[in-house]
C-alpha positions as CSV (number, residue, x, y, z in Angstrom):
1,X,109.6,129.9,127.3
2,X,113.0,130.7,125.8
3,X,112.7,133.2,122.6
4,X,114.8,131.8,119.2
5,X,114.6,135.3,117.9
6,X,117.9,137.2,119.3
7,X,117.2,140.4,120.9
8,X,118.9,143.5,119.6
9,X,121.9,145.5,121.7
10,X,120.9,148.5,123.0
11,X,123.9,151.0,122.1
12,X,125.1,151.0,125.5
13,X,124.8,147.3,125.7
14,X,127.1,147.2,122.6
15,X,129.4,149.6,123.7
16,X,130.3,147.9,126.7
17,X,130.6,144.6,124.5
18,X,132.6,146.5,122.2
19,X,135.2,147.6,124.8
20,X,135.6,143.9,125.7
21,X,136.6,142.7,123.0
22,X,138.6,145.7,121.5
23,X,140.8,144.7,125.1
24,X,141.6,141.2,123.4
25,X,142.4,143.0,120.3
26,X,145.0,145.3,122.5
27,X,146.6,142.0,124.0
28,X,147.1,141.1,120.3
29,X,148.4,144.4,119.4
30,X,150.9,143.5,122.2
31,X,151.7,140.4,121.6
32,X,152.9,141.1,118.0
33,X,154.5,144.9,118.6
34,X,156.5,143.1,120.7
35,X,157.0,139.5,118.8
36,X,160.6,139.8,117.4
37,X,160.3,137.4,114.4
38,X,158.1,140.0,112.7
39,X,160.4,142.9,113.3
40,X,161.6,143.7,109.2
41,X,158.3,143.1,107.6
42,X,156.6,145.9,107.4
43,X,153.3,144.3,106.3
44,X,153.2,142.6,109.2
45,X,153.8,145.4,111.7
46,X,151.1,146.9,109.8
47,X,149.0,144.1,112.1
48,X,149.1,145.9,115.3
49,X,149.6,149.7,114.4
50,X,146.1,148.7,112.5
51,X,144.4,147.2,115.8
52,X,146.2,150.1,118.0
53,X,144.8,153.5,115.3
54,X,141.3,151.2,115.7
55,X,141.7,151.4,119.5
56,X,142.8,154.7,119.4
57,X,140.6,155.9,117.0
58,X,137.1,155.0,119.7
59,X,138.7,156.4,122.6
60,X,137.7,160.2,122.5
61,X,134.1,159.3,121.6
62,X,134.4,156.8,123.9
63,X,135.6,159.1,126.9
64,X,133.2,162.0,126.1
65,X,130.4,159.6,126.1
66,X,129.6,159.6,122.5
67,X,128.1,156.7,122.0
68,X,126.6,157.0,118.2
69,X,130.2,158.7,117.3
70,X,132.0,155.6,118.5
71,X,129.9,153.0,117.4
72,X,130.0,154.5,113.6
73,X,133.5,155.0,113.8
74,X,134.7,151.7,114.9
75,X,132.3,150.3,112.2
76,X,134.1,152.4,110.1
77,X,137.2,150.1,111.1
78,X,136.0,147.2,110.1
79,X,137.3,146.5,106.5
80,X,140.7,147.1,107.3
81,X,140.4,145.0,110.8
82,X,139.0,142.0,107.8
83,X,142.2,143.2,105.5
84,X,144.7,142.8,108.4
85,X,143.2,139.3,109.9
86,X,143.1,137.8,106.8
87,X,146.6,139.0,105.9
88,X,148.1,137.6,109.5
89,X,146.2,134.5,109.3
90,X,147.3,133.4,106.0
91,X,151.4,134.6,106.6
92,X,152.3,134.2,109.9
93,X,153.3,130.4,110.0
94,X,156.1,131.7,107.6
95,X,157.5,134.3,111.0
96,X,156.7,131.5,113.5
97,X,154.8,128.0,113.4
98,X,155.1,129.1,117.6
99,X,151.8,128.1,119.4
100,X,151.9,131.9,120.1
101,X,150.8,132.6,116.6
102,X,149.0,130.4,115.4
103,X,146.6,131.9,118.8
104,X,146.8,135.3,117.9
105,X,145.7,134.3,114.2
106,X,142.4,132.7,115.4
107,X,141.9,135.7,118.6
108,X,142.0,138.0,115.5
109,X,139.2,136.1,113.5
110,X,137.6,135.4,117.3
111,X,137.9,139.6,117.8
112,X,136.1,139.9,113.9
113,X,133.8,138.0,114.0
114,X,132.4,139.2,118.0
115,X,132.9,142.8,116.8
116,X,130.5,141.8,113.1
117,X,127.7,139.8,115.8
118,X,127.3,143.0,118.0
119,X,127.3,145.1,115.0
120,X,124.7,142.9,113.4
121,X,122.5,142.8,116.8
122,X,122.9,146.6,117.1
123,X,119.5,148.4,117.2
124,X,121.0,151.2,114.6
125,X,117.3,153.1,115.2
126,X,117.9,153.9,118.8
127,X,121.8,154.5,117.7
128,X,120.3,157.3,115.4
129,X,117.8,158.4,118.5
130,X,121.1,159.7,120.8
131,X,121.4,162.8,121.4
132,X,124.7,164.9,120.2
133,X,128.0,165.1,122.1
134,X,129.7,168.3,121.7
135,X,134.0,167.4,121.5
136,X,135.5,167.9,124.6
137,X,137.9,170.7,124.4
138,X,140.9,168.3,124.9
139,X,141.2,164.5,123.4
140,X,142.6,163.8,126.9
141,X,140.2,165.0,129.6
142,X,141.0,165.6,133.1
143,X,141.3,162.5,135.4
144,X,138.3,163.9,137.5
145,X,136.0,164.1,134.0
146,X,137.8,160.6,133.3
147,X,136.9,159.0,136.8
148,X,133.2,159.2,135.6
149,X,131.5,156.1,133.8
150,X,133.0,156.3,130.3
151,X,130.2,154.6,128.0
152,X,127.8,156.7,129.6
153,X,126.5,160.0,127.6
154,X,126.5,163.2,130.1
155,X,122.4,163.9,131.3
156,X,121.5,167.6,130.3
157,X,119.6,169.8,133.0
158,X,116.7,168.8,131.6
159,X,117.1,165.1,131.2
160,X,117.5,164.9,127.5
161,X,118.6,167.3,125.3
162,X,117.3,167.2,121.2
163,X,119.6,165.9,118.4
164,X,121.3,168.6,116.7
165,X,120.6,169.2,113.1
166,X,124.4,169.4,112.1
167,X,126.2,167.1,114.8
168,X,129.6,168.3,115.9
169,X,132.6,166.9,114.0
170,X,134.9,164.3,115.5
171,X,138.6,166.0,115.5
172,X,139.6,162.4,114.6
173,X,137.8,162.9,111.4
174,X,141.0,165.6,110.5
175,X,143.7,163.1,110.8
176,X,144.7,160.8,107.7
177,X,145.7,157.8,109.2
178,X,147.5,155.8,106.4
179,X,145.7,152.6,105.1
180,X,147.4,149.7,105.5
């Protein structure tokens, strides 16, 4: 018999969920970059520089196989992914009342509120439980080390290696990336 209770997402399981629907959020990104009517505002170009540093900002943890470092830092994102959708929503009929984006205005709540879900479902215990990733010496690894699985953390000789005590630093955690 079919449970009511919703079962919670592994990490990995919300990773992979995670990536999907932070590749809508790209398409959007493109979309407006590209959308000419918003050109000389710069509070609405502010829309997809915000959804591309959010991309961008996942994709070394992400490639290293960090799991616990990507999942906190794209959670991290999340008020200013709520700032910008709600800002695009209520001003872009005044750009365009174009099909086009009145679409992107409701795949940016769509993106919100699947991103909020998995974060909700997330079993933050088991997020806690993963071992450390040290930073790979280069945020843009090899195409070999790239070719491998990129949600999945690296096994250790021994199967499993301990958490550290003082986890490694993100070198994204250096950068100031301006708030929009």
């Amino acid at each position: 018999m079919p449970s009511d209770e919703v079962q919670p997402l592994s990490p990995q399981e919300a990773v992979e969920r995670l990536e999907e629907v932070l590749a809508h959020a790209w398409m959007v990104r493109t979309f407006l970059k590209h959308a000419e009517e918003i050109q000389g505002c710069p509070d609405m170009l502010a829309v997809p520089r915000t959804l591309f540093d959010t991309i961008r900002a996942v994709e070394p943890a992400r490639q290293r196989g960090d799991l616990a470092a990507y999942l906190r830092r794209l959670q991290g994102k999340l008020a200013k992914l709520r700032r910008i959708t709600q800002y695009y929503s209520e001003h872009y009929a005044r750009f365009s009342p174009h099909t086009n984006y009145a679409m992107a205005a409701l795949s940016l709540r769509g993106i919100l509120r699947a991103m909020e879900d998995i974060f909700q479902r997330l079993d933050w215990e088991a997020v806690r439980q993963l071992p450390a990733v040290p930073p790979s010496r280069s945020a843009f690894p090899s195409a070999a080390s790239s070719a491998s699985s990129p949600a999945a953390p690296p096994a250790s000789p021994s199967g499993s290696s301990p958490p550290s005590a003082n986890p490694p630093s993100d070198p994204l955690d250096s950068l100031d990336i301006p708030e929009v």
